[in-house]
ChimeraX commands (.cxc) that place a marker at each C-alpha (Angstrom):
marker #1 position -8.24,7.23,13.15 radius 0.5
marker #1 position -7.94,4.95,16.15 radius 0.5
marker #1 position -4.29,3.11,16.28 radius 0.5
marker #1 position -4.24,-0.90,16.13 radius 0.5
marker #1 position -1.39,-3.07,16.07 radius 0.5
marker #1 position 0.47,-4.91,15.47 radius 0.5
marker #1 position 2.54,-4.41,11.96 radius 0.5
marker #1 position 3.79,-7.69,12.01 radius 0.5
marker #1 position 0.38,-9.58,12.12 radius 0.5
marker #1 position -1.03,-7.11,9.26 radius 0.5
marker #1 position -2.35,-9.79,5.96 radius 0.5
marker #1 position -0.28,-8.70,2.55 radius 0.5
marker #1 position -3.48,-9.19,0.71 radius 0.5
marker #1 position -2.73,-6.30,-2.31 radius 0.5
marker #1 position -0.20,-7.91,-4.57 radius 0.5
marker #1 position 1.80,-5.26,-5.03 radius 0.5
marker #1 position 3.67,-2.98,-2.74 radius 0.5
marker #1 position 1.96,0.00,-3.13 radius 0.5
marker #1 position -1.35,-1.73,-2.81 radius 0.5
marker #1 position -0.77,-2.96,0.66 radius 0.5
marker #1 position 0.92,0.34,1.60 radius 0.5
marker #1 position -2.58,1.61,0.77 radius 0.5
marker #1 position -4.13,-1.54,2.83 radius 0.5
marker #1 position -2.07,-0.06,6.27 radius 0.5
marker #1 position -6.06,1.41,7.35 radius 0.5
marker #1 position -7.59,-1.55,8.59 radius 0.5
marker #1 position -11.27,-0.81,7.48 radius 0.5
marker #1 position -12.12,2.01,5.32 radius 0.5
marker #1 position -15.75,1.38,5.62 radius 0.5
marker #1 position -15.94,1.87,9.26 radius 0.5
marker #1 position -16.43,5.53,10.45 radius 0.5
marker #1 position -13.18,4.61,13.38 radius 0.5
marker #1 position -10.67,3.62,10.52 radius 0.5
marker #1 position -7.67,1.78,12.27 radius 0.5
marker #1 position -4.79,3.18,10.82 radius 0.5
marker #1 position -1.73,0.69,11.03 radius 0.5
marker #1 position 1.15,3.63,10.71 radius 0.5
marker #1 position 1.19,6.57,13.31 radius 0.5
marker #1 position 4.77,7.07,13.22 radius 0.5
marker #1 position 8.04,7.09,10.85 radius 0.5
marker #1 position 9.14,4.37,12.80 radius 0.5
marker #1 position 5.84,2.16,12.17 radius 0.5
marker #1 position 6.44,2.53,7.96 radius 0.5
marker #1 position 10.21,1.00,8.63 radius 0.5
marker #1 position 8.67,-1.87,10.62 radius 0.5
marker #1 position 6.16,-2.38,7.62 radius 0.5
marker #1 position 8.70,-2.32,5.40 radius 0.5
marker #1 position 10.57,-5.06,7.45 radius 0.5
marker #1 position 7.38,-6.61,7.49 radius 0.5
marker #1 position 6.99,-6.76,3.60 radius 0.5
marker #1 position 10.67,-7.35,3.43 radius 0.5
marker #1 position 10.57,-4.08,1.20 radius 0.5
marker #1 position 14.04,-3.89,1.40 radius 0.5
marker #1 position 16.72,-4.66,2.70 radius 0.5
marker #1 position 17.68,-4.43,6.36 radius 0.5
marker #1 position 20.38,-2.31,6.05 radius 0.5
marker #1 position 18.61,-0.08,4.85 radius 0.5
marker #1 position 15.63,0.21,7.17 radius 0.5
marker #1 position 18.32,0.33,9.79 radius 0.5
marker #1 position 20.04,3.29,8.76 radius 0.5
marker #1 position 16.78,5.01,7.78 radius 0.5
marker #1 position 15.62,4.80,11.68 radius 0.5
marker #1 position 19.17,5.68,12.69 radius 0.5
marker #1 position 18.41,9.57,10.59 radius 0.5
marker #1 position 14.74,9.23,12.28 radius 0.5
marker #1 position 16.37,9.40,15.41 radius 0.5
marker #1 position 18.81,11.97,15.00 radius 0.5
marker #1 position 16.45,14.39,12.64 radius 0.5
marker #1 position 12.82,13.79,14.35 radius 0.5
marker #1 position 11.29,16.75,13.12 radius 0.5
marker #1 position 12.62,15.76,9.77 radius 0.5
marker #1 position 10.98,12.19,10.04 radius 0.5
marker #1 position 8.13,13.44,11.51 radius 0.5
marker #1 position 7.60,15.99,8.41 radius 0.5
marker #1 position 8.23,12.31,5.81 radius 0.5
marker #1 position 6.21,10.70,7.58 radius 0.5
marker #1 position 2.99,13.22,6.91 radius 0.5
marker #1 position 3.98,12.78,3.37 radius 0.5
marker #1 position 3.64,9.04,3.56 radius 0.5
marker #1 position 0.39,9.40,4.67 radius 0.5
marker #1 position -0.70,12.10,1.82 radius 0.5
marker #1 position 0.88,9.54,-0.11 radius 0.5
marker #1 position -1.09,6.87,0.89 radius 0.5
marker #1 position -4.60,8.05,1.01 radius 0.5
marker #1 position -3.52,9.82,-2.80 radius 0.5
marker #1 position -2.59,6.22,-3.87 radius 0.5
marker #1 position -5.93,4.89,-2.16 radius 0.5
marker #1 position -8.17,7.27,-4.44 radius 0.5
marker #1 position -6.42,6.95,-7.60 radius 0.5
marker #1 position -6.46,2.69,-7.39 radius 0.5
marker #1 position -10.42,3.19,-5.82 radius 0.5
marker #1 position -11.32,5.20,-8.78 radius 0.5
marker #1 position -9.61,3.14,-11.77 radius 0.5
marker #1 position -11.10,-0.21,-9.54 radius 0.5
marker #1 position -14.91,1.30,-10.44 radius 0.5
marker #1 position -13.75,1.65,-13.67 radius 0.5
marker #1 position -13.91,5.41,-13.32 radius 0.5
marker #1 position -11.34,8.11,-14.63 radius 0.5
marker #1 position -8.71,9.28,-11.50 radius 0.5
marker #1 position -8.98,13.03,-10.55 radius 0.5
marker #1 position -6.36,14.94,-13.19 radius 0.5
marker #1 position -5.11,16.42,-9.85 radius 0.5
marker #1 position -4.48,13.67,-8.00 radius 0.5
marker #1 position -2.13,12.59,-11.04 radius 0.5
marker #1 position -0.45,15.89,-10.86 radius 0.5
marker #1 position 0.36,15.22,-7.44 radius 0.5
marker #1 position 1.77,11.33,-7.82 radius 0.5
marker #1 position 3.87,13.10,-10.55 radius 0.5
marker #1 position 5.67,15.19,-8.46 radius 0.5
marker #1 position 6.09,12.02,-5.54 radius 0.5
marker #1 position 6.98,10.29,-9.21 radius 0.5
marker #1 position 9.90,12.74,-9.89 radius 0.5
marker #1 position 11.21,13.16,-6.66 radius 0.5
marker #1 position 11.53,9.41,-6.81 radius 0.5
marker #1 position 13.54,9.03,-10.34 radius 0.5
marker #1 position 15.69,11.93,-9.44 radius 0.5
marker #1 position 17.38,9.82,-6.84 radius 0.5
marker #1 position 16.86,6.09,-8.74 radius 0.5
marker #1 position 20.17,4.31,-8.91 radius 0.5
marker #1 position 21.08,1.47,-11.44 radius 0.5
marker #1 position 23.18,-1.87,-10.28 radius 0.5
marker #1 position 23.59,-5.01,-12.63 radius 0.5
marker #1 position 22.01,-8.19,-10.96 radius 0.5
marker #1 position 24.49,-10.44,-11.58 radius 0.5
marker #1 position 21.94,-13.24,-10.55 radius 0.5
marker #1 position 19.56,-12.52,-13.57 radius 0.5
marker #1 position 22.03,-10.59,-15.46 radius 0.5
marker #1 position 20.04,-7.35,-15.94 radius 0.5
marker #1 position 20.16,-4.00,-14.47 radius 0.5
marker #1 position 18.09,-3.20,-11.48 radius 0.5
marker #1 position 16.54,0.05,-10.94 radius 0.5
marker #1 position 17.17,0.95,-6.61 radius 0.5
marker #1 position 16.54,3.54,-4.38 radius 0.5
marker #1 position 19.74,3.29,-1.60 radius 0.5
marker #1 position 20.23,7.34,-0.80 radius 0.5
marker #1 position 20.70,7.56,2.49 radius 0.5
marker #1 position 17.28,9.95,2.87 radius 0.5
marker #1 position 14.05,9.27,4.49 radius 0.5
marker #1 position 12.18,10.19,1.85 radius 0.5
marker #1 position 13.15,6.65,0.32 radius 0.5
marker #1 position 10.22,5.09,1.70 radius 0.5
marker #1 position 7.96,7.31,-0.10 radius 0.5
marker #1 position 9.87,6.70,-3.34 radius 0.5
marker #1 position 10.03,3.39,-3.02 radius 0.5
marker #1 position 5.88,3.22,-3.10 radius 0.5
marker #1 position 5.79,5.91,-5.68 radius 0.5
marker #1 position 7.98,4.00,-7.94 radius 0.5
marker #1 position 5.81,1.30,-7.68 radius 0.5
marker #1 position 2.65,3.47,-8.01 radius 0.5
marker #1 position 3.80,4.36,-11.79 radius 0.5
marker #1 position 4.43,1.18,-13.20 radius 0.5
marker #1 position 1.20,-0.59,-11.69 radius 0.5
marker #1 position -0.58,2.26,-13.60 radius 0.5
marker #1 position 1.72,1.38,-16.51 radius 0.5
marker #1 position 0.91,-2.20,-16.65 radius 0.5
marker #1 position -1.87,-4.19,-17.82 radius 0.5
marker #1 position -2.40,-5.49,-14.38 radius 0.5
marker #1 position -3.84,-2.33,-13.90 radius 0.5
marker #1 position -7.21,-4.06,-14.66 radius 0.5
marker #1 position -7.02,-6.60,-12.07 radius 0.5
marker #1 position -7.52,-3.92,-9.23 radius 0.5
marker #1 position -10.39,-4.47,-7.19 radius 0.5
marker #1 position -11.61,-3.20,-4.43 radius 0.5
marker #1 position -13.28,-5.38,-1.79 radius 0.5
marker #1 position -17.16,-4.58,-0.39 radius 0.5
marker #1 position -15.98,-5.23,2.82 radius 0.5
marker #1 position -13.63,-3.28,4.37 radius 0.5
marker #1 position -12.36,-1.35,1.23 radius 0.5
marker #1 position -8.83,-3.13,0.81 radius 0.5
marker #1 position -7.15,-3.01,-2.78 radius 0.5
marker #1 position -5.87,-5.92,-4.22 radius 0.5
marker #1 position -5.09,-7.75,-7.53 radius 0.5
marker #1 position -7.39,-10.00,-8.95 radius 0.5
marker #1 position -4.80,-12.52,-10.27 radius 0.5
marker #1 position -7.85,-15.45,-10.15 radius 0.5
marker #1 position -7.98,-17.11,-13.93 radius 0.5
marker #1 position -11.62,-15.96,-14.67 radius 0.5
marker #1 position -11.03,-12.75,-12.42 radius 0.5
marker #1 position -14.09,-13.48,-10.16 radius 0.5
marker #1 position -12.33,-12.84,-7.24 radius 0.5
marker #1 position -14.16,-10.08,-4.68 radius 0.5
marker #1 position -12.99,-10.21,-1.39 radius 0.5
marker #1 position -9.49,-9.31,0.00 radius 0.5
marker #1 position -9.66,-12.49,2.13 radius 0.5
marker #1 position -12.30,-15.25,1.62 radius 0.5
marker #1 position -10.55,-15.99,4.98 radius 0.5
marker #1 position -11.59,-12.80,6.96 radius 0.5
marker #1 position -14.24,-10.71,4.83 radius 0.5
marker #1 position -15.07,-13.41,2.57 radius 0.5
marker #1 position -16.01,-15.29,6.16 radius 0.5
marker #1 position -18.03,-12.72,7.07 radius 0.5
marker #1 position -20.32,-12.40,4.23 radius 0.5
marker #1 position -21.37,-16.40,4.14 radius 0.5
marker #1 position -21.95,-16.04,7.91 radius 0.5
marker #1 position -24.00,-12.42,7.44 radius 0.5
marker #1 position -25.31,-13.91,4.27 radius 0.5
marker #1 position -26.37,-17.73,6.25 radius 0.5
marker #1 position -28.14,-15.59,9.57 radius 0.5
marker #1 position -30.23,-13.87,7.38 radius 0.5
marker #1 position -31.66,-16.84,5.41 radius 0.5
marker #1 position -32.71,-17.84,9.35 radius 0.5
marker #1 position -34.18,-14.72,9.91 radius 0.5
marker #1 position -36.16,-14.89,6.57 radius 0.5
marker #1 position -37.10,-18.47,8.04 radius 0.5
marker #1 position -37.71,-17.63,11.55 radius 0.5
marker link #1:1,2 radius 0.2
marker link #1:2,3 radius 0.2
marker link #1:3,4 radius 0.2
marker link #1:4,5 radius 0.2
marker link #1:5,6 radius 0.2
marker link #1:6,7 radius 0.2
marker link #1:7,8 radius 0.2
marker link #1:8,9 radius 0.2
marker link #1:9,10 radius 0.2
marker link #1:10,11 radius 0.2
marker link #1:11,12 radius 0.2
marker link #1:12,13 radius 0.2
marker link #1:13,14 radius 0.2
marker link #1:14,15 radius 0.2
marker link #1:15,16 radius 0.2
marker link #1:16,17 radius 0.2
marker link #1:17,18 radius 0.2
marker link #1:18,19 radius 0.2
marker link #1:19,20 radius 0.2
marker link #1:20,21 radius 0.2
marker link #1:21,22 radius 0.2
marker link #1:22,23 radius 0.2
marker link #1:23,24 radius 0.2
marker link #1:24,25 radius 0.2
marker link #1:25,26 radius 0.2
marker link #1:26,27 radius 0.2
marker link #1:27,28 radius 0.2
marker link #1:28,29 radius 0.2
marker link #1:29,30 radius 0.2
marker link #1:30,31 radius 0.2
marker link #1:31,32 radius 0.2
marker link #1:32,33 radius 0.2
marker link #1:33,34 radius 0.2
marker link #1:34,35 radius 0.2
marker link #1:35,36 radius 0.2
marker link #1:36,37 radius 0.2
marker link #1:37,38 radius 0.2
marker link #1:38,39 radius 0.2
marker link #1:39,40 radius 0.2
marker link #1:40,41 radius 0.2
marker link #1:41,42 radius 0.2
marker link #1:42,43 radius 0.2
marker link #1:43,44 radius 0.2
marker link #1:44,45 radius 0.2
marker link #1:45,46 radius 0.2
marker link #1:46,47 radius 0.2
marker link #1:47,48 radius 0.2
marker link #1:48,49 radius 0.2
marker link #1:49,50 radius 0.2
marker link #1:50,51 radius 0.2
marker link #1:51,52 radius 0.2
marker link #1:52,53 radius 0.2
marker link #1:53,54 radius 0.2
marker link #1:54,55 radius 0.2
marker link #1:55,56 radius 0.2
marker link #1:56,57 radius 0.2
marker link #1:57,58 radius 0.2
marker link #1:58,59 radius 0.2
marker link #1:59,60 radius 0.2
marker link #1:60,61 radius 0.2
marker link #1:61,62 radius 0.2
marker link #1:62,63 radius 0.2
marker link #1:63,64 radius 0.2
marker link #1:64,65 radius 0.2
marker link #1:65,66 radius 0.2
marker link #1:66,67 radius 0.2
marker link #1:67,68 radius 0.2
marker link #1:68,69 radius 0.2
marker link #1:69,70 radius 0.2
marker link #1:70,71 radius 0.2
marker link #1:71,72 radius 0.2
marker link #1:72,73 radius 0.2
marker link #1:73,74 radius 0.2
marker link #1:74,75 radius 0.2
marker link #1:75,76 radius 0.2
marker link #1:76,77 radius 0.2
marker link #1:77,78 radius 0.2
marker link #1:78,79 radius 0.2
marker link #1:79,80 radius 0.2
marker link #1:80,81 radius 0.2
marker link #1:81,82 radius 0.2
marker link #1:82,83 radius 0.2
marker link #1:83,84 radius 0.2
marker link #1:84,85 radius 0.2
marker link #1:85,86 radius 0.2
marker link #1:86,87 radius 0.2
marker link #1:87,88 radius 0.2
marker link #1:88,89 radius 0.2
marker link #1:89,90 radius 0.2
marker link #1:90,91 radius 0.2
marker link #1:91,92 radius 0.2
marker link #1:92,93 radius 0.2
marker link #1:93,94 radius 0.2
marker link #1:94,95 radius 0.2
marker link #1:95,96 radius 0.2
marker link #1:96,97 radius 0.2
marker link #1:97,98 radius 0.2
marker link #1:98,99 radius 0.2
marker link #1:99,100 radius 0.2
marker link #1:100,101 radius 0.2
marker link #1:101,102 radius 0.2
marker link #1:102,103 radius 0.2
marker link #1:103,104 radius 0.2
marker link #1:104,105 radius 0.2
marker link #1:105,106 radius 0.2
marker link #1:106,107 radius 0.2
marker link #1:107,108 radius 0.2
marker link #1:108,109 radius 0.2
marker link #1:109,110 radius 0.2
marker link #1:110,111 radius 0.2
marker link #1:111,112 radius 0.2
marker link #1:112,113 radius 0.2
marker link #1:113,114 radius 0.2
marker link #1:114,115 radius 0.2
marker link #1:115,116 radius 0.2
marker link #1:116,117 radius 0.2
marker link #1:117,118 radius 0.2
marker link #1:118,119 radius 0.2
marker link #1:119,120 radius 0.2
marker link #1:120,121 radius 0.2
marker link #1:121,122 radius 0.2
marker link #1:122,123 radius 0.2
marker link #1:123,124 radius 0.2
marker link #1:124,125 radius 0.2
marker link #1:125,126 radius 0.2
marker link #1:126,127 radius 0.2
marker link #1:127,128 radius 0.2
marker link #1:128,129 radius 0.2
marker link #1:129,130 radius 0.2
marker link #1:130,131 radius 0.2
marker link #1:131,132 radius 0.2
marker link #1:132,133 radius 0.2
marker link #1:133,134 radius 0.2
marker link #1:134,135 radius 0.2
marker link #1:135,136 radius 0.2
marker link #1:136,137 radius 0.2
marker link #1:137,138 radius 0.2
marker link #1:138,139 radius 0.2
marker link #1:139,140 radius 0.2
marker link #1:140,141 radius 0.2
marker link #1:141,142 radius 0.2
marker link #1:142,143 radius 0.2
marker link #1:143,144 radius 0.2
marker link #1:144,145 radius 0.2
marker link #1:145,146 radius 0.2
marker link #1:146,147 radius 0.2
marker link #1:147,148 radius 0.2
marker link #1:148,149 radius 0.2
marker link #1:149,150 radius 0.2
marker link #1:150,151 radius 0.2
marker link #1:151,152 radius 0.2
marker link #1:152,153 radius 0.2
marker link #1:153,154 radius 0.2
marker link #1:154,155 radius 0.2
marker link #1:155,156 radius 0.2
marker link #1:156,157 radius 0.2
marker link #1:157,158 radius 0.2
marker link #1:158,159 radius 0.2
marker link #1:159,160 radius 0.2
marker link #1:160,161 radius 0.2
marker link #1:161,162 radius 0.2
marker link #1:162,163 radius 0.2
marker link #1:163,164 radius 0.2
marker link #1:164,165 radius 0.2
marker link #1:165,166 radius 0.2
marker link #1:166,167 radius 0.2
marker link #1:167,168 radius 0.2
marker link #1:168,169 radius 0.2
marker link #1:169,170 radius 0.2
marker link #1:170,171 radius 0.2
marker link #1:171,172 radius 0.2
marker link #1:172,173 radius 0.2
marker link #1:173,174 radius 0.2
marker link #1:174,175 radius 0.2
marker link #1:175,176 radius 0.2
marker link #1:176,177 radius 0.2
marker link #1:177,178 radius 0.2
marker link #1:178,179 radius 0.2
marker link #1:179,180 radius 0.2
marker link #1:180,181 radius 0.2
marker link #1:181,182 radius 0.2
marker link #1:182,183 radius 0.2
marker link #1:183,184 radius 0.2
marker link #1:184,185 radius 0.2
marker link #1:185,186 radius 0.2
marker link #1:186,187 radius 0.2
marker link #1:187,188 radius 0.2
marker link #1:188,189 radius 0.2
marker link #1:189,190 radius 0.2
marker link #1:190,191 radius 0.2
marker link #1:191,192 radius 0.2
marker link #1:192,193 radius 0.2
marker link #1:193,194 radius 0.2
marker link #1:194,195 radius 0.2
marker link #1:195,196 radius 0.2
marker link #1:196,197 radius 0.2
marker link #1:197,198 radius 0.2
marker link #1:198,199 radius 0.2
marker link #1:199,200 radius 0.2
marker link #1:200,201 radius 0.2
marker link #1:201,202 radius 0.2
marker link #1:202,203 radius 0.2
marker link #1:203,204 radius 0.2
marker link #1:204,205 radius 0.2
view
């Protein structure tokens, strides 16, 4: 894949975390996908760019990075499994198709890895208990997505998944009659009335 960039400018167009953690490939439809993350460092900086949690955190993740490269270099590869695992799964269920059984067997084990380090504080805010993941390991940015992998396929927003024509983002289709079909009517949405208007002219012509 050929490297773009910045993180910081990239559109949070999935709804969900582990939606736009599949979104990090810029087009999926183009034979040169531009892939967002290239490095352990670039999934901190999306997570800072998500606000996926909190700074502290991404801070002393990138602190390990930099003493344990090989290490981060290793999580990072999983990330990326990760990601393009996540990417079928939510592409398959989107055309209302059943997911690979072994593709579920392998989000299972990213699953448990996850809930074996899950920690529990009480939110004194909303007075309930909230479900973390503060270990000081880098795999906490993969279980961070994971975690948020299972209960998207737990939930009846499931069924809002789409995936868009264009450029093959996933996203949520949270519209009230669920017609929505681009990621963006701002980028790819764009670019289908203008495709759609110069080939009424051609037609014309």
């Amino acid at each position: 894949m050929s490297v773009i960039n910045p993180i910081t400018l990239l559109r949070l167009d999935g709804g969900v975390l582990c939606l736009d953690f599949c979104n990090t490939v810029s087009n999926r439809n183009r034979i040169e996908k531009g892939d967002y993350l290239t490095s352990f460092r670039d999934i901190t900086t999306w997570y800072d760019h998500i606000k996926g949690m909190p700074v502290k955190s991404i801070q002393s993740l990138e602190r390990i990075a930099r003493d344990f490269p090989a290490k981060a270099s290793q999580v990072f590869e999983k990330s990326i499994q990760l990601r393009e695992l996540l990417f079928r799964l939510f592409s398959t269920i989107a055309k209302n198709k059943q997911p690979e059984q072994g593709d579920l067997a392998t989000l299972t084990g990213y699953i448990a890895d996850a809930y074996t380090n899950i920690s529990l504080t009480w939110d004194k805010q909303v007075k309930a208990v909230t479900p973390d993941f503060n270990a000081p390991a880098l795999e906490q940015v993969n279980w961070r997505i994971a975690a948020s992998a299972l209960e998207l396929l737990a939930a009846p927003q499931l069924a809002q998944v789409k995936e868009c024509p264009a450029c093959g983002w996933l996203f949520l289709d949270k519209s009230r009659n669920g017609s929505r079909r681009w990621c963006s009517m701002s980028t790819c949405g764009d670019v289908h009335k203008v495709t759609r208007f110069q080939q009424r002219n051609k037609k014309k012509a």
